[in-house]
N, C-alpha and C positions, 0 to 999 in steps of 0.2 A: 637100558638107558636109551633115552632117543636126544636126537639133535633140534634145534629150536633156532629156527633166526629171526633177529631180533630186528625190526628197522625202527627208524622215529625219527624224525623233523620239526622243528619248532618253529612258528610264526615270531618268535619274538627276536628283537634285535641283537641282545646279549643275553643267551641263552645260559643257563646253569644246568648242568648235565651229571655236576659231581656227586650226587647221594646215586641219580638213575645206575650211573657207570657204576658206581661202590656195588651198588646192588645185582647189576649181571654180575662181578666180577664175584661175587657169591655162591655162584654156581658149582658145580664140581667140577669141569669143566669150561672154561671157554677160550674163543677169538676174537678180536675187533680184527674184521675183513679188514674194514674201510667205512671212514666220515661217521656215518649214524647209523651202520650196519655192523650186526654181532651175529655170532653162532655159540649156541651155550649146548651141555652137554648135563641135562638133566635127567630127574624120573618123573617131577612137573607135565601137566598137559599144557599145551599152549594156552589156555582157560587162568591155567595156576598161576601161569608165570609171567604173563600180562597183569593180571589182579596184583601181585608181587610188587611188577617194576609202576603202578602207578600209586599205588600207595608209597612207596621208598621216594618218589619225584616227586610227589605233594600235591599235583594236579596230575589230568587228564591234558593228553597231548597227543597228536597224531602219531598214534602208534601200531605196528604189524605183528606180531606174532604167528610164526608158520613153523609147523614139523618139516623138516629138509626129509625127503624120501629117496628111494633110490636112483632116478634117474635125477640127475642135474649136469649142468655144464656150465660154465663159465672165465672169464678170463682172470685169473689171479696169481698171485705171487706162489711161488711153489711150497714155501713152508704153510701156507694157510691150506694149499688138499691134502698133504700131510697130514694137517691136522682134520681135515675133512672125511679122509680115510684111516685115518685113526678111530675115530669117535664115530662116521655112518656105518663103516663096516662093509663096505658093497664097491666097485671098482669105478670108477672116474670115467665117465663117457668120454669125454676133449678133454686132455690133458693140456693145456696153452699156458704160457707161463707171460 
C-alpha cells in the first residue's frame, strides 16, 4: 500500500468540495492534514487516483497528486505523523508538533 497526498484549491468563490471529500474519504485509508490538503492510504497510482477524485468533483480543478516517500518533514499536529507512520512505514526525520 503506498501513501498519496492529495492538495487542491479552487478559483471559485463558494467552492463545493462535498462529492471530491466523499470520494478521498473512500479510500482505505486517510487524513485531512489541513484546509485542502489529504493523505490517502491506497494501492492506486497517483495517475489513478487523480483520474478518481476528478471524475467524483465533476470538473477539473487545480489539483496535486504525490506519492509521500520516505524522507519528509514538516510541522504538524502529533496525531496526523501517527497516522503518517502508521501508514509510510519509515521513521519521521523532525518530529515538531
Amino acid at each position: 500500500m503506498r501513501v498519496l497526498l492529495i492538495s487542491y484549491e479552487s478559483k471559485a468563490t463558494r467552492p463545493d468540495y462535498g462529492k471530491l471529500t466523499a470520494e478521498i474519504k473512500r479510500s482505505p485509508g486517510w487524513l485531512h492534514v489541513h484546509g485542502h490538503t489529504w493523505m490517502i492510504a491506497t494501492e492506486e497510482t497517483a495517475a489513478e487516483t487523480r483520474a478518481r477524485l476528478v471524475i467524483a468533483h465533476g470538473r477539473i480543478l487545480p489539483l496535486l497528486v504525490i506519492e509521500v516517500a520516505r524522507h519528509f518533514d514538516g510541522l504538524l499536529r502529533r496525531t496526523a505523523w501517527d497516522w503518517v507512520r502508521e501508514h509510510v512505514k519509515s521513521r519521521v526525520v523532525a518530529l515538531r508538533d
